[in-house]
Each structure stands twice: as C-alpha cells, then as structure tokens.
MARMIFI-9075 format. One record per residue (C-alpha): residue in one letter; x, y, z. Coordinates in steps of 0.25 Angstrom, whole numbers, plus 5000, padded with zeros to 4 digits. Layout:
<pts>
AXYZ...
</pts>
This chain:
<pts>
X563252025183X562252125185X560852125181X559952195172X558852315180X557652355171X557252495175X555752525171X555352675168X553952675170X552952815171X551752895167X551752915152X552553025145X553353035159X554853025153X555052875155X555652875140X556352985143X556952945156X557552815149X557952905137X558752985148X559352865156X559952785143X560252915137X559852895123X558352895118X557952735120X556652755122X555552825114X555052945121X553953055117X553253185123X551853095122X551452965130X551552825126X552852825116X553552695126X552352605123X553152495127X554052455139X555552475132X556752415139X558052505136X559352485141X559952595151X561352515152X561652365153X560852345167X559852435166X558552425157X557652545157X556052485155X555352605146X553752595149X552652655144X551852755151X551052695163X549752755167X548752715179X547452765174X546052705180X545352845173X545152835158X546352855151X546152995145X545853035159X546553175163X547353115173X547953025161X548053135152X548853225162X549853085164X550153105149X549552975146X548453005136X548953065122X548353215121X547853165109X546953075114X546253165123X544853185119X544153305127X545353385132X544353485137X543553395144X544953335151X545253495154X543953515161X543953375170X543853375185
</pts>
C-alpha cells in the first residue's frame, strides 16, 4: 500500500500557518487568533488518509533581546508587553 507523508507547516509567528491548515482540511481544526502564540504546541491534524499536516508554533531567530524592534515588527512580542513604546519609535 501506500505510505503515510507528514507535511510540516512551519513560520514566523502570526503568519497564517493555522489558517493555511484551516483552508487546506476545510473545516476550523486548528485553533487560530489575530495575536501570536495561540499553537503552543506542534498539532498533528489529518488532511486525508496519507497526509498528515504538523501545525507548529511560531519560530523566531533572535540573537537581540527579545523585545527588540526587529521582533516586535515579526509580531513575535505581545504589544502588551512592550514597555517604552516611545523609546522603540525613536531607536536607530
């Protein structure tokens, strides 16, 4: 017979990977939101009987500290969590 392909979706935070799946099964299997971090942990979900979609969390490659403007603009730091907006507005 033939055999079983696991198809991982994997991105930036907040991208659409969620909604992509979503789209692809055509039914709402995997949670999504308009904020990062609502996949928290990798899903498995079944697109038919070969296919197995992988949902992942966001991935981020940061060496700054991880409030830094260039994570903020990527989405990947809760605007809540952001302590000196102005200071952020006025960086270099």
């Amino acid at each position: 017979g033939k055999g079983k392909m696991t198809v991982g979706v994997v991105g930036y935070p907040n991208v659409g990977k969620s909604s992509l799946i979503n789209s692809l099964i055509r039914t709402k299997s995997a949670d999504t939101g308009d904020k990062p971090g609502v996949t928290r942990n990798l899903q498995e979900l079944r697109l038919d009987k070969g296919i197995v979609l992988l949902d992942t969390p966001g991935v981020v490659f940061d060496n700054q500290e991880s409030k830094s403007l260039s994570a903020i603009m990527r989405h990947s730091v809760s605007i809540e969590k952001i302590e000196d907006v102005e200071g952020l507005a006025l960086a270099p």
